[in-house]
C-alpha positions in Angstrom: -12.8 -57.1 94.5 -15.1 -58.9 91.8 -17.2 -60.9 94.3 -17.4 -57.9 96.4 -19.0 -55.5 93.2 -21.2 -58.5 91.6 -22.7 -59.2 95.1 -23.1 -55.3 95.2 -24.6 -55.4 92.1 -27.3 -58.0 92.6 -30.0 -55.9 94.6 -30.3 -53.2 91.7 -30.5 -56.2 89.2 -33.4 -57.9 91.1 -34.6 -53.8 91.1 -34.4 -54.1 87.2 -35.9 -57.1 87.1 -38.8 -56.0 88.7 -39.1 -52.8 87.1 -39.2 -54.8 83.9 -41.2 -57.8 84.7 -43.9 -56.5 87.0 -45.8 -55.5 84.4 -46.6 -58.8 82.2 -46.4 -60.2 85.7 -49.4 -58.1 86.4 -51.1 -58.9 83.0 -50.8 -63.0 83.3 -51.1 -63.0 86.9 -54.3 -63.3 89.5 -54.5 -59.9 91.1 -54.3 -61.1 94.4 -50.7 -63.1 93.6 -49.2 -59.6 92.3 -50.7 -57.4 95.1 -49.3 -59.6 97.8 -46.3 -61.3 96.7 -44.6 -58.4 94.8 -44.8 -56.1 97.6 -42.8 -58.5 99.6 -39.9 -58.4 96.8 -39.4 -55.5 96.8 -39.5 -54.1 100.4 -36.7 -57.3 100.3 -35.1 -55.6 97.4 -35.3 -52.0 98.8 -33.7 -53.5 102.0 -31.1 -54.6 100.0 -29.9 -51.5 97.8 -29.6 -49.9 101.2 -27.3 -52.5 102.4 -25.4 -52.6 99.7 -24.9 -49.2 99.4 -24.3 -48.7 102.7 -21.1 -51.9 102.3 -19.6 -50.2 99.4 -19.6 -46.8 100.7 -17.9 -48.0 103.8 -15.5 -50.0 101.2 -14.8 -46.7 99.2 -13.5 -44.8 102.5 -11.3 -47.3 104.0 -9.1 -47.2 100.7 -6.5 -44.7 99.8 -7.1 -43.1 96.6 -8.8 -39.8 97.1 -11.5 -39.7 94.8 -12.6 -43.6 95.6 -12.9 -41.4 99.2 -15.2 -38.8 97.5 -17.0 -41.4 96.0 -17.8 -43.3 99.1 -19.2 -40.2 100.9 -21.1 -39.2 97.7 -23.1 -42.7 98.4 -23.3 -42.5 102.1 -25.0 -39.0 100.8 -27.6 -41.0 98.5 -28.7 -43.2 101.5 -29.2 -40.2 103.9 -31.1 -38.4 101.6 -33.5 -41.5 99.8 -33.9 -42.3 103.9 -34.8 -38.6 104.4 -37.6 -39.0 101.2 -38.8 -42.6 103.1 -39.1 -40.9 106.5 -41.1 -37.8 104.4 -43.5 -40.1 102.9 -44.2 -42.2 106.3 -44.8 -38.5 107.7 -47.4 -38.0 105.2 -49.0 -41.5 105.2 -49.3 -40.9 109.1 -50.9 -37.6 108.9 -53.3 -38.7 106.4 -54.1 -41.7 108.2 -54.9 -39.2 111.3 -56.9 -37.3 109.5 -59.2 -40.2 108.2 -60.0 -41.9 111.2 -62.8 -39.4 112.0 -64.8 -41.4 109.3 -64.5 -44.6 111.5 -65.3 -43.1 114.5 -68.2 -42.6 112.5 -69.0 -45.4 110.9 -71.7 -47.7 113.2 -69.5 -51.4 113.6 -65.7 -52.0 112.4 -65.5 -51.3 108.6 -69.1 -50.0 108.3 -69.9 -47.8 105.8 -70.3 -43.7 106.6 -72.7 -41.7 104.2 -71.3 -37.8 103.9 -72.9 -35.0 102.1 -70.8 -33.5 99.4 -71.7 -32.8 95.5 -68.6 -34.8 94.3 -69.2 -38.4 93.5 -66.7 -40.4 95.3 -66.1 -43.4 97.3 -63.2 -44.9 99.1 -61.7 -47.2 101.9 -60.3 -45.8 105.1 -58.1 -48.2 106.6 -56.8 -46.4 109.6 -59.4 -46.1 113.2 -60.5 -49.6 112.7 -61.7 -49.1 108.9 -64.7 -47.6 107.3 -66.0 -47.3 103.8 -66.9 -43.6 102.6 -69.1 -43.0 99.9 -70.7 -39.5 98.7 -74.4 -38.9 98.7 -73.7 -37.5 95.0 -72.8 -40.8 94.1 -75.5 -42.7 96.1 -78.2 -40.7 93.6 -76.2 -41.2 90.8 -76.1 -45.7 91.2 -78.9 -47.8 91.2 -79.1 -50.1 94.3 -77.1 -53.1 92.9 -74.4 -50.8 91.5 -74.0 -49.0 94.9 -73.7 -52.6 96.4 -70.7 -53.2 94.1 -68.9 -50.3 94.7 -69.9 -50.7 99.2 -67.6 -54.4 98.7 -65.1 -53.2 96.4 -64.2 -50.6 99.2 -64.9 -53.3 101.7 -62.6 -55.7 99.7 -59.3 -52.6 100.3 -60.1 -53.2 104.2 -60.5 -56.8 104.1 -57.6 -58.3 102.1 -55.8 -54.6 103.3 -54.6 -53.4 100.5 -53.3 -49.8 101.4 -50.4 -52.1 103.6 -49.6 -54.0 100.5 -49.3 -50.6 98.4 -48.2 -48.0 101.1 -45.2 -50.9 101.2 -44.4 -50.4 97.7 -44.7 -46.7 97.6 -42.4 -46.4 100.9 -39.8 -49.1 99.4 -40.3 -46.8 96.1 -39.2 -43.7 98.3 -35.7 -45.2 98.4 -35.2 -47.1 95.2 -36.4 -45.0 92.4 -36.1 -48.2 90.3 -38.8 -49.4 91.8 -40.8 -46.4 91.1 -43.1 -47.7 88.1 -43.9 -50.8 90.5 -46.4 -49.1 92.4 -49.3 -48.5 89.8 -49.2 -52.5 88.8 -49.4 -53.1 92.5 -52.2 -50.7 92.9 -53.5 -51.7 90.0 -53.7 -55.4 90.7 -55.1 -54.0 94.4 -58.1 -52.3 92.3 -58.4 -55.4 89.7 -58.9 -57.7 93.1 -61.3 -55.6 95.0 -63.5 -55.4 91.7 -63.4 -59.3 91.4 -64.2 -59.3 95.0 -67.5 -57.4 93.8 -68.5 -59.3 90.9 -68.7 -62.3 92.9 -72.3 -60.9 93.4 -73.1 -59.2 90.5 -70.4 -59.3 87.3 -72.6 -57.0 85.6 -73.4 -54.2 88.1 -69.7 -54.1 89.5 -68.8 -52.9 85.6 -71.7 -51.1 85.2 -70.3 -49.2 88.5 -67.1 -48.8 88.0 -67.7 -47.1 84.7 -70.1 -44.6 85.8 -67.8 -43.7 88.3 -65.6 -42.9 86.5 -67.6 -40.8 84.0 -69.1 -39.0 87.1 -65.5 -38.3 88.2 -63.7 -37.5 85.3 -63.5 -34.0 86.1 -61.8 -34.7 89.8 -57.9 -34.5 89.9 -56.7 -38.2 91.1 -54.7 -38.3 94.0 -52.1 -40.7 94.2 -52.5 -42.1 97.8 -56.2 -42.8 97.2 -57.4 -46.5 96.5 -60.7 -45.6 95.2 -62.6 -47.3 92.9 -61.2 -45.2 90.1 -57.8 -46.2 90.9 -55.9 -48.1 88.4 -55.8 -48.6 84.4 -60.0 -48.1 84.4 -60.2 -49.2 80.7 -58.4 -52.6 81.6 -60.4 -52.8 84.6 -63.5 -52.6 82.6 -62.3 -54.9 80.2 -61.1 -57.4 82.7 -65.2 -57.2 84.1 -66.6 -58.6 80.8 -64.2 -62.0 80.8 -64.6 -64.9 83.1 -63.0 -64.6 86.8 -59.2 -64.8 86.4 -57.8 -68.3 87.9 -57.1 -68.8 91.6 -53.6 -67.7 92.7 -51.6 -70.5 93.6 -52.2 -72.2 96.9 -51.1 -70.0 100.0 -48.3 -72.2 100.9 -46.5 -71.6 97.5 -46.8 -68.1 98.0 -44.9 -68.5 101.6 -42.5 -70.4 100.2 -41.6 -68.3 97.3 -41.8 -65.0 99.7 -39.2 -66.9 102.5 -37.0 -68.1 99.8 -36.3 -64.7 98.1 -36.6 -62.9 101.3 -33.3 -65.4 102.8 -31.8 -64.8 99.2 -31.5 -61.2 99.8 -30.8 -61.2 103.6 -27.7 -63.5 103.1 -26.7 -60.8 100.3 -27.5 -58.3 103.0 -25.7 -60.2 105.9 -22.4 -61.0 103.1 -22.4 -56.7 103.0 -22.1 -55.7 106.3 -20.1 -58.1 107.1 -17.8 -56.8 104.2 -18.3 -53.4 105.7 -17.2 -54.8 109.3 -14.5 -56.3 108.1 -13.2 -53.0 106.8 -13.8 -50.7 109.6 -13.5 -53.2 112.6 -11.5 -55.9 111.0 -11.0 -58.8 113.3 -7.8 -60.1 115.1 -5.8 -61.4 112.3 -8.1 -61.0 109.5 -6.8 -58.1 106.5 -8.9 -55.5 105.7 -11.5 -55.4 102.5 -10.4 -53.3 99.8 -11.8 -52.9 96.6 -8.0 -52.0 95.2 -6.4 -55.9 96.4 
């Protein structure tokens, strides 16, 4: 029974763990380490809770006692209904995505950039119908030409290194493990810090000069959550992060592999060691006693 809860327990620690530590790891870390490596954690974590959830519930309504019953069906409950939130936000995510590919139907090559007339200054990556960068005229008048440039390859940087698949796996993992839940803005963050490093590499200067004019221009706009425009993100760390010297490298690509596959068979084997837990008590096998959290 004690192996059974402590292996139960170990996804929502590694949940704490990244609730807790995503944040200095977002701090100390090159942007594009946290925006591609964390994401993987926790869609492994996510995957995880659910299994282990799943395990113990099963657990709870093979034993006796009436209320460990209850308490079983209770959790089965909690997986239907953080699966039901998932499956909402996927809904969404594809409707908007739908929605947005008009603008690269638009645009003239794959990830071009579309010009629209509106009165709101605004700019921002559309990842879905091939890709396209929109930008307002309102905030072409408002940007000189090397400013515009910077905020054209930041938006070309969110297509290119795809960040809204990095982040939309966060918020979906998110969905289901509200521990999670304060994950997202560091990823997004670090998926905002990276695409304006991306457009300093040209101009240091112009990408902050940019990024906070933007933001002045569009301080009076509500901010949606499911946009990665350049606003997005702590925009006063941001700025801040523009007048220092490029971050370091992430570590070489290979590292990154390594770390992602060894977490990734860390979890599955916790994973695997659950439903088999869970087969073992409602199809035990010839011979073999049941699993019961009681023994």
């Amino acid at each position: 029974m004690i192996l059974l809860l402590v292996v139960a327990a170990l996804p929502w620690i590694m949940s704490v763990a990244l609730r807790t530590y995503c944040g200095p790891v977002d701090d100390d870390a090159a942007p594009l380490a946290t925006v591609t490596v964390i994401p993987v954690l926790v869609a492994v974590t996510a995957f995880s809770v659910a299994a282990s959830t799943t395990a113990l519930a099963s657990v709870l309504i093979a034993s006796q006692p009436a209320i460990a019953i209850a308490a079983g069906f209770g959790m089965i409950g909690w997986v239907v209904y953080r699966l039901a939130l998932a499956a909402g936000h996927i809904a969404r995510v594809v409707a908007s995505s739908r929605d947005a590919a008009k603008f690269a139907a638009e645009a003239d090559v794959r990830g071009g950039t579309v010009l629209v007339e509106s009165t709101e200054p605004d700019a921002f990556a559309v990842a879905s119908g091939g890709g396209a960068v929109v930008i307002t005229t309102a905030l072409v008048a408002a940007l000189s030409d090397a400013e515009l440039t910077a905020v054209i390859e930041h938006e070309r940087a969110h297509l290119r290194f795809r960040h809204t698949f990095f982040t939309q796996t966060v918020e979906l993992a998110a969905q289901f493990d509200p521990l999670l839940r304060p994950v997202v803005g560091h990823v997004r963050h670090a998926a905002e810090r990276h695409a304006d490093e991306w457009a300093a590499r040209y101009d240091r200067h112009a990408t902050m000069s940019a990024l906070a004019k933007t933001v002045l221009l569009r301080a009076h706009l509500a901010r949606h959550s499911t946009s990665l425009s350049s606003t997005g993100g702590d925009v006063v760390r941001r700025v801040r992060a523009l007048t220092a010297p490029p971050p370091p490298p992430p570590p070489p690509r290979r590292s990154v592999v390594i770390a992602a596959l060894v977490s990734i068979t860390a979890f599955a084997a916790i994973s695997l060691g659950l439903f088999d837990v869970a087969q073992d008590v409602i199809v035990p096998e010839v011979g073999e006693n049941p699993t019961s959290v009681f023994r």
